[in-house]
Each structure stands twice: as C-alpha cells, then as structure tokens.
N, C-alpha and C positions, 0 to 999 in steps of 0.2 A: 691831158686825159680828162676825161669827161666825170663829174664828179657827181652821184646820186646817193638821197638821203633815206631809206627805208623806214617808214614810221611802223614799229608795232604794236597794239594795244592786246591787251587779251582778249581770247577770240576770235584771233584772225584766224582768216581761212588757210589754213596752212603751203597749198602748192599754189596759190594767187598771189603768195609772198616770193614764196623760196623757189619755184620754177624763174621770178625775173631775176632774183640775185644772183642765182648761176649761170644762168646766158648773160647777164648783162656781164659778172666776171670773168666767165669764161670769152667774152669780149672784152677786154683786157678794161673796162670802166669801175672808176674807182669807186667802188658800194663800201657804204657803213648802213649797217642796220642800228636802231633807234627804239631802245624803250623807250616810254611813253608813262610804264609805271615808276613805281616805288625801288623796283630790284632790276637788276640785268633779267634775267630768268624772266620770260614772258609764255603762256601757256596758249598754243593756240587752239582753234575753234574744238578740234578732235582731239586734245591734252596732250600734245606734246611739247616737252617746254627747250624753248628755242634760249640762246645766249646772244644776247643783242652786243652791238659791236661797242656802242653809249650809252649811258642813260642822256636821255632828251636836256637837261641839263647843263650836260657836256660840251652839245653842237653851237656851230654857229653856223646857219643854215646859208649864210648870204653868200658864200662860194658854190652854191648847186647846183649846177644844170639843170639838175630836177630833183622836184619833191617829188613821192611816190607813198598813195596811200591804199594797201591791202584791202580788200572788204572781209566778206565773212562778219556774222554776228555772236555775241556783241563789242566785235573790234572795232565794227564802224562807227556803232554807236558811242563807243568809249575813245575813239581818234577826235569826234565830234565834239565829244567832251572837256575835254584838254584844251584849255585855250590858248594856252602857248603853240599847240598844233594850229591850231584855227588862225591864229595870227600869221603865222610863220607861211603859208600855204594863201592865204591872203593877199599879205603882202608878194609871195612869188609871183602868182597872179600876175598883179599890179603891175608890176614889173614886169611885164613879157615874157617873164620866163616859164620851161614847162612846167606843167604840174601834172600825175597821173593818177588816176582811179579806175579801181577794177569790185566787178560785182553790186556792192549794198553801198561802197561807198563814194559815189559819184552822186550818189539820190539822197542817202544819209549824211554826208558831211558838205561837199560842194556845194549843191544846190542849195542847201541852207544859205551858204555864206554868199550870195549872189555869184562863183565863180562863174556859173553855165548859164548865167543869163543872157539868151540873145545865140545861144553856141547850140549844133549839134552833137547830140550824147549817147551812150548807149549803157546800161545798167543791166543786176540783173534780173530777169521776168515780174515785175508783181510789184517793187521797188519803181516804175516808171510813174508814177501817180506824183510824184514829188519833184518831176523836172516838171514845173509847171510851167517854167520862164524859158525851157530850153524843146528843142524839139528832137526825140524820142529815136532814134535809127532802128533798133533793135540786131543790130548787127554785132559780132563781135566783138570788134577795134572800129573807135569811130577819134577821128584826130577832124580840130579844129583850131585851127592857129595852137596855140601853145599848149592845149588843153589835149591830151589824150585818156580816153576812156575802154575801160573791156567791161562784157559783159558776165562774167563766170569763169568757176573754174576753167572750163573746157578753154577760154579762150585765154589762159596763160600763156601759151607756148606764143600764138601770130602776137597776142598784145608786148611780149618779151622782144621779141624780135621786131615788132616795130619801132620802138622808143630804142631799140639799138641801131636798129636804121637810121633813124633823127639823132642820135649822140654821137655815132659812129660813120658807119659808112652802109648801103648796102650791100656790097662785097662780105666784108666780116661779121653781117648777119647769115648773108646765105653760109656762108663759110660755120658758122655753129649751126646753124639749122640740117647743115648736110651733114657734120660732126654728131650729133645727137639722133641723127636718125630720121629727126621730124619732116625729112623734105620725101623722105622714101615712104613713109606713114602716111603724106597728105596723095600723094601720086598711085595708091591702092585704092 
C-alpha cells in the first residue's frame, strides 16, 4: 500500500488538503496528515481546525511514496518555512521520488528550493512570476516525472485523482471519481 505524508501548516487552504486525503483514502492509500506546528490542532486558511494524524516530529518521511504539500496562505509560506519540511521534500526530490504541490505552493515552497527547475508546473494565477526556472502550463494538474502540481482549489478533485492514478491504479481512480460523483459532475 502506497504510503503519503500530508504536511500541514496554518493556513492551509482547506479542500486542497482534505478533498486529496479522502480520495486518496477512500483508495485504500495509506495517508497521515502532519503538523508542522507546535500542537496537533492546525487552523486552516478559513479557521477551521483540523487534527493532524503527527506532529512532524514524529515522521520518518523515508518510507513515502509521496510528500504532499497543500497551498493556501500563509500555509505555504509557513511549509516554506520549516526547514525540516524543506529538507525532507528536498531530499524526496532527489531521490526520484514524488513530491506534490497544489495552489501557492509549488511557486512558494518548490521553486525556491530548486525542485522545478528544468520541470513543467502549474500554480495558482499571479503566483506564476516565481517559477522562473520552470515553465508556467497554467493548466490544472501538470505532472512531470516525479513532480506533480495543481493549480487551485477548483483543481482538487483531477489533482486527487491523478496522484491516485500514479500510486494506484487508474481503474481505482475512476472507480472513486464515479463513487463521489465527480465523473457525472464533469460530463454536465
């Protein structure tokens, strides 16, 4: 079973987190959510406070299929901040393995750290001025080699079900996308 690590910071955009934790669970993958602060209890972008499954402390990142970092502000700015995050996501990298961003943080944490250089990205609107090294798609889900990115909210649900397509299968993506609705949703 495919193993992914949920970083949260305060601030996170709330359904860019929590729409991939429940398709990806509801695909039977094994998610832990991840404070990043001081307390389990993490408040996100529009206050509501979520219960992280670790404090960041806790993890040992090195069994992950994938790092996965929420945007929304200022959680990307405070995931960017955290340098055990920044190392940890780094190093994933490095090692081929995936790593995803959705929103502010693909422009605000990534791209700092050289991840998307050379790689195309997609972020969201106004946020594009900081993939300097990377080239811009503006698309929803933009996958390159290891590196998956969405652009926004709105694009939770395909960026959800892509990275369960790549951990999984796409059989047991379609398979929750038809469960949840969203495949009758996109065909309107």
């Amino acid at each position: 079973m495919a193993k992914v690590y949920v970083f949260l910071a305060d601030g996170f955009e709330d359904i860019e987190a929590l729409i991939p934790v429940d398709v990806w669970r509801r695909g039977g993958l094994d998610v832990t959510t991840v404070s990043i602060s001081d307390f389990p209890l993490v408040q996100t972008a529009h206050g509501v406070n979520i219960e992280a499954d670790i404090m960041f402390e806790q993890g040992d990142f090195s069994d992950a299929d994938l790092l996965f970092l929420p945007g929304g502000m200022p959680g990307a700015s405070n995931l960017h901040a955290h340098k055990g995050v920044c190392k940890a996501v780094v190093d994933h990298a490095a090692a081929g393995k995936k790593v995803a961003a959705i929103c502010a943080s693909p422009a605000v944490v990534l791209a700092p750290l050289g991840i998307l250089d050379g790689k195309r990205a997609t972020c969201y609107p106004g946020f594009e001025q900081a993939l300097t090294e990377a080239t811009y798609t503006a698309d929803l889900v933009t996958v390159d080699g290891n590196i998956t990115t969405g652009e926004g909210p709105a694009a939770a649900f395909p960026f959800a079900y892509e990275l369960l397509t790549q951990l999984k299968n796409q059989q047991t993506a379609d398979q929750i996308a038809e469960g949840m609705r969203y495949k009758h949703l996109m065909a309107k």
